[in-house]
C-alpha positions in Angstrom: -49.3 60.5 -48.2 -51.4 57.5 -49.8 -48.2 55.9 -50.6 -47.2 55.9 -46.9 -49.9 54.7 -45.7 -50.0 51.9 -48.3 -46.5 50.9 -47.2 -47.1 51.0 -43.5 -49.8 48.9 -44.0 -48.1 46.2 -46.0 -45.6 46.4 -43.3 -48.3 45.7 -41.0 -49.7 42.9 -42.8 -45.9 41.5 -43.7 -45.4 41.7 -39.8 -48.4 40.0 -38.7 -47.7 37.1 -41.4 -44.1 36.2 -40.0 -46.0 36.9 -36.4 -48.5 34.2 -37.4 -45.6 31.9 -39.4 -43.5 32.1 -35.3 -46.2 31.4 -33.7 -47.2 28.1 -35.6 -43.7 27.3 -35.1 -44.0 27.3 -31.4 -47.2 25.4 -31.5 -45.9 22.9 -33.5 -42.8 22.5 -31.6 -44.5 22.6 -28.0 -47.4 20.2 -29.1 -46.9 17.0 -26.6 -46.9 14.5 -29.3 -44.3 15.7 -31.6 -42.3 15.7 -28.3 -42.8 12.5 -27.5 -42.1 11.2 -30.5 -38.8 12.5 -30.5 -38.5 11.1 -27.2 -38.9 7.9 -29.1 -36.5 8.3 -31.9 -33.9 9.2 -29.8 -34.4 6.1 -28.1 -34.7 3.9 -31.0 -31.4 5.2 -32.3 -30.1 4.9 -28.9 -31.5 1.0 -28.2 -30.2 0.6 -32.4 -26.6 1.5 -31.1 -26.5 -0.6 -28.3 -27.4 -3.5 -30.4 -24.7 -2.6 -33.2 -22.0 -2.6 -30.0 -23.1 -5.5 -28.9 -23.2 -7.3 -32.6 -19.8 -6.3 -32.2 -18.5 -7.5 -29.6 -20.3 -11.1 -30.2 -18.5 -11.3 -33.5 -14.6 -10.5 -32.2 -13.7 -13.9 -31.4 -11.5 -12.7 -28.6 -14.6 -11.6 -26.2 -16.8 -14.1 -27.7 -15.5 -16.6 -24.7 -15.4 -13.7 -21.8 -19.3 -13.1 -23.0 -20.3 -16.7 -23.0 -18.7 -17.5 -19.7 -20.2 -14.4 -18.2 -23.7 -15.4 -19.6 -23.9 -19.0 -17.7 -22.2 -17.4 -14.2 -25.4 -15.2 -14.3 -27.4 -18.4 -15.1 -26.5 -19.8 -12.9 -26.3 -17.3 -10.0 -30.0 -17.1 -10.6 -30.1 -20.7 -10.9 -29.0 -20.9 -7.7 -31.3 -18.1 -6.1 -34.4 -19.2 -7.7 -33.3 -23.3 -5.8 -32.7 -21.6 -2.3 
């Protein structure tokens, strides 16, 4: 009978360890900063990607002109808003 109740009681105590280890987990998981800073990592790797594409496409000679020439008509569009 000792031996049972010995093992139901590590089994309690076993339980209310992994119990405890979840609810850390949660904590951890819903605490505001660590969302928000994966808020920001996505974004950086997001923003990095962008800026690898658009590396890209400055360095293919072919849509090197295309970007250019689109560059000064917006220049210029908001040249010509900013006179009027």
């Amino acid at each position: 009978m000792a031996r049972d109740t010995d093992n139901i009681e590590r089994e309690i105590e076993d339980a209310r360890e992994a119990l405890a280890s979840t609810l850390d987990e949660l904590g951890s998981r819903a605490n505001p900063k660590h969302i928000v800073d994966q808020g920001k990592q996505q974004l950086q790797s997001t923003v990095d990607q962008g800026k690898q594409q658009l590396q890209a496409a400055f360095d293919d000679p072919k849509k090197r002109p295309w970007l250019i020439g689109g560059g000064v008509l917006i220049g210029l569009l908001l040249l010509r808003k900013l006179v009027r």
